[in-house]
C-alpha beads as a LAMMPS data file, in Angstrom:
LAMMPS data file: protein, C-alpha beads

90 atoms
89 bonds

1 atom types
1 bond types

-500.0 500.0 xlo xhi
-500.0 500.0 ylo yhi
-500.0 500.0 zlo zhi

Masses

1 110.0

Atoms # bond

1 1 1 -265.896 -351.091 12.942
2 1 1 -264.796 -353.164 15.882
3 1 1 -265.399 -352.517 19.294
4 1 1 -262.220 -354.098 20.183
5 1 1 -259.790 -351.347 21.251
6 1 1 -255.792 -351.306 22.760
7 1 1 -254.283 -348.992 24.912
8 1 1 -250.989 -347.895 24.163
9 1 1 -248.833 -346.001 26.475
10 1 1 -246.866 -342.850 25.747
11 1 1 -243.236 -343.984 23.925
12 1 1 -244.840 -347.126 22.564
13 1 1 -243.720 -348.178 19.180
14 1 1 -246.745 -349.222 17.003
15 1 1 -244.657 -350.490 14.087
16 1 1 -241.407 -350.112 12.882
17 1 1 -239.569 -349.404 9.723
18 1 1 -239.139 -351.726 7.148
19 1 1 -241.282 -354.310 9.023
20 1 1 -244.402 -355.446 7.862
21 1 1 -247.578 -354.594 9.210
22 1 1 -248.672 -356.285 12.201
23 1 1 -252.521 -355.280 11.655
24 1 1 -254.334 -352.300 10.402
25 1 1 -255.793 -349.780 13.066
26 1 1 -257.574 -346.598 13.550
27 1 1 -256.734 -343.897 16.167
28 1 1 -259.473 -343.695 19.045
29 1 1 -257.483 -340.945 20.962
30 1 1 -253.967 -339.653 21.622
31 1 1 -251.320 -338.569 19.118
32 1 1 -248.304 -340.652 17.583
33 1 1 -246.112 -340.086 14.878
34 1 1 -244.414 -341.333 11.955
35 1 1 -240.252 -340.776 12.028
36 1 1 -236.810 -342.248 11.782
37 1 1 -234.160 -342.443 13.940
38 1 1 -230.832 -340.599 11.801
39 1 1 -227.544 -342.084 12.313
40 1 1 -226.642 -339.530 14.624
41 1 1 -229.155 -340.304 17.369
42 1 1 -231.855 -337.172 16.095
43 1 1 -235.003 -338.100 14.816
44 1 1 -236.987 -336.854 11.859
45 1 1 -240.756 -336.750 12.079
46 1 1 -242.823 -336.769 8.874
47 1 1 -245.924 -336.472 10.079
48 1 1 -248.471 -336.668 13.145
49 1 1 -250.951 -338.577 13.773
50 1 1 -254.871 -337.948 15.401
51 1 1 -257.502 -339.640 15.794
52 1 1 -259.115 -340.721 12.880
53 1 1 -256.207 -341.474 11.361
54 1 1 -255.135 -344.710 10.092
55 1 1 -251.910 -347.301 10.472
56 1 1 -251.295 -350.288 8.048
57 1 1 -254.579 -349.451 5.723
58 1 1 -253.238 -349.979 2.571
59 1 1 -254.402 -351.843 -0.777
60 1 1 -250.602 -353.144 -1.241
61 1 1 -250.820 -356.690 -0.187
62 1 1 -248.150 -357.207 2.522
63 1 1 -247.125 -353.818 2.620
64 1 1 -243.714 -352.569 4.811
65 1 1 -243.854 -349.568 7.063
66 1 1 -242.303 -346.681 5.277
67 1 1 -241.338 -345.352 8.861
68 1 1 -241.378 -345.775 12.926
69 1 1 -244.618 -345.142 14.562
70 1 1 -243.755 -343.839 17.749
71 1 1 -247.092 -342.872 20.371
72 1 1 -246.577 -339.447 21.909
73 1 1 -249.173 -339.630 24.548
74 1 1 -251.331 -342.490 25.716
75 1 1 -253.186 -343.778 22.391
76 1 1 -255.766 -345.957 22.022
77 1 1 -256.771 -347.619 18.708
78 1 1 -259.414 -349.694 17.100
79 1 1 -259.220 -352.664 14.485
80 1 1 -259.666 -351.211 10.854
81 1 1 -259.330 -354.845 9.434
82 1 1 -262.677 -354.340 7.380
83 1 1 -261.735 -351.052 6.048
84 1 1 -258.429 -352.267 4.665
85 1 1 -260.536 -355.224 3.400
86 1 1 -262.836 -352.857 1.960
87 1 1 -259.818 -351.191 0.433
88 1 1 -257.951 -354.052 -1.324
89 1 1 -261.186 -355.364 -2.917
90 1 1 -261.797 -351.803 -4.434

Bonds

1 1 1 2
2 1 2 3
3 1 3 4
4 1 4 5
5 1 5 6
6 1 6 7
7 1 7 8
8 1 8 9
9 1 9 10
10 1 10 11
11 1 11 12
12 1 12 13
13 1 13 14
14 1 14 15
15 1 15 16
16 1 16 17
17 1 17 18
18 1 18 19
19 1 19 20
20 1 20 21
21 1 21 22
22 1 22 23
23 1 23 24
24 1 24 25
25 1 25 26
26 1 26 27
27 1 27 28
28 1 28 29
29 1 29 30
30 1 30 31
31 1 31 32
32 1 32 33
33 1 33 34
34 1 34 35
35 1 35 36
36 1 36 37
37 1 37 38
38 1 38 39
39 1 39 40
40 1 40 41
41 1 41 42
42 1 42 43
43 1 43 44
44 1 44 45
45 1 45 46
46 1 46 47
47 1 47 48
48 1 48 49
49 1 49 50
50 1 50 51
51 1 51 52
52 1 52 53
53 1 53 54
54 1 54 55
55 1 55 56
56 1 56 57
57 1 57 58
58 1 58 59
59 1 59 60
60 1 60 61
61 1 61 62
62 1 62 63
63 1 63 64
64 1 64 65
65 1 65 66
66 1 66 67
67 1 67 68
68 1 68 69
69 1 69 70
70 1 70 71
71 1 71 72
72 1 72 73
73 1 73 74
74 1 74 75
75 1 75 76
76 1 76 77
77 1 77 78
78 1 78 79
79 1 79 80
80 1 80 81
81 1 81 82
82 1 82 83
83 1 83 84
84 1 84 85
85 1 85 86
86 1 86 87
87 1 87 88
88 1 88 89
89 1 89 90
């Protein structure tokens, strides 16, 4: 993969719901998470995520973001453009 890799600071939304997919990325280090905000103001977190773990890899073409990524701590991530390539041609 890439060498190319962005820093994101704690509180930093990485995509959010309903949007599409700004670009696929893997998590270098930090934690983030995948929630939505309720109509009440509390959020509800589905899942974390480490590093290793991917956003926007998917072999839908144009795909939405099910949820809000939200970073937790400082995150940095890498491009995973040729792994969702990789994906979409399998």
């Amino acid at each position: 993969l890439p060498t190319s890799r962005r820093r994101h600071l704690a509180g930093e939304d990485l995509g959010t719901e309903g949007d599409a997919i700004r670009s696929p990325r893997i998590i270098v280090s930090g934690w983030a998470c995948r929630m939505r905000t309720l109509s009440d103001g509390r959020r509800q977190i589905f899942g974390f995520l480490l590093p290793g773990d991917t956003l926007g890899v998917c072999a839908r073409p144009n795909p939405l973001a099910l949820a809000t990524t939200l970073t937790l701590t400082k995150v940095e991530t890498t491009d995973a453009a040729p792994l969702a390539v990789a994906m979409k041609e399998n």
